[in-house]
C-alpha positions as CSV (number, residue, x, y, z in Angstrom):
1,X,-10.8,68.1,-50.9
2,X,-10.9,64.5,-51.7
3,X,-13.4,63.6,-49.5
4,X,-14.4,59.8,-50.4
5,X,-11.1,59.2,-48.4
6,X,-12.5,60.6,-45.5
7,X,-15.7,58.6,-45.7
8,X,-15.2,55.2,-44.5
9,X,-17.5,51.9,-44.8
10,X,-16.9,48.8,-43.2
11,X,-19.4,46.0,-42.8
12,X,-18.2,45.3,-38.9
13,X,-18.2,48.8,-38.2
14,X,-21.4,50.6,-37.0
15,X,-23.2,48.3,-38.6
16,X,-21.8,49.0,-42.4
17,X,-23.0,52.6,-42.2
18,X,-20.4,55.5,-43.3
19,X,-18.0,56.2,-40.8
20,X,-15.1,58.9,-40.4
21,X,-11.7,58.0,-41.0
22,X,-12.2,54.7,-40.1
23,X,-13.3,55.9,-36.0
24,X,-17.2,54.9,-34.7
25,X,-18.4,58.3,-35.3
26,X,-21.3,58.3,-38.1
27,X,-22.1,60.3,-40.9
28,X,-25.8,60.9,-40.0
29,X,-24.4,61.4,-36.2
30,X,-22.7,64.7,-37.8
31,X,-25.2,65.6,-40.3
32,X,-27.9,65.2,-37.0
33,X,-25.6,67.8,-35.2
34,X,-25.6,70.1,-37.6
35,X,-29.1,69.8,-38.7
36,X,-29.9,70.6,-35.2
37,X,-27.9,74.1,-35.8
38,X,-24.6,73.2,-34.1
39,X,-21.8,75.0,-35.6
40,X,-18.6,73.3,-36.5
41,X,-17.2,74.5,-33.5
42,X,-19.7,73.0,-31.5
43,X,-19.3,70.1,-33.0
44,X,-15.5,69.6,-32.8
45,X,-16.2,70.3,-29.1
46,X,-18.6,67.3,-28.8
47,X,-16.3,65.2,-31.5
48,X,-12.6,66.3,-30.4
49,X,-11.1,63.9,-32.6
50,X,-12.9,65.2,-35.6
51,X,-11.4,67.6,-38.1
52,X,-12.9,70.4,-40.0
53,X,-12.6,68.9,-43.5
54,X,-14.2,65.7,-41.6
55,X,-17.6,67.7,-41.1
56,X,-17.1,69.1,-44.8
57,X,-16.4,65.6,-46.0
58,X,-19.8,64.8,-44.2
59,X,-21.7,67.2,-45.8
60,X,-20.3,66.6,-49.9
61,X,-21.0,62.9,-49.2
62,X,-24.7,63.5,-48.2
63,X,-24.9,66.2,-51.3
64,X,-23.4,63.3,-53.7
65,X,-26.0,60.6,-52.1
66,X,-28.8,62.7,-52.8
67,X,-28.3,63.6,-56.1
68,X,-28.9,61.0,-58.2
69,X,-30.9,61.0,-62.0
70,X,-34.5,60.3,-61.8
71,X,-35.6,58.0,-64.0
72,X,-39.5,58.4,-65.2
73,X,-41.2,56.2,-67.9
């Protein structure tokens, strides 16, 4: 899944934070959700105009932001 086109970032948009597919619904809203132990169902309820491979896109961007080298000297 080539998920960096799902992950959208625009400066007049939510305040430059990563969107979905372009739409006001955030990242960190989605991570939130399921960090609170929705389940993708639940979540597609709340979000009807989100797709599955939206909340997977969600999730490999926040793994691929989080892993970056350290750096000790």
């Amino acid at each position: 899944m080539d998920w960096n086109k799902r992950i959208t970032i625009n400066p007049n948009q939510c305040g430059g934070r990563p969107c979905i597919r372009g739409m006001r619904i955030r990242v960190v809203d989605v991570l939130d959700l399921l960090a609170a132990g929705r389940s993708h169902e639940e979540i597609s309820e709340e979000l009807p105009d989100l797709e599955e491979k939206d909340i997977e896109a969600c999730l490999r961007y926040a793994s691929r932001r989080i892993d970056h080298p350290v750096l000790t000297a």
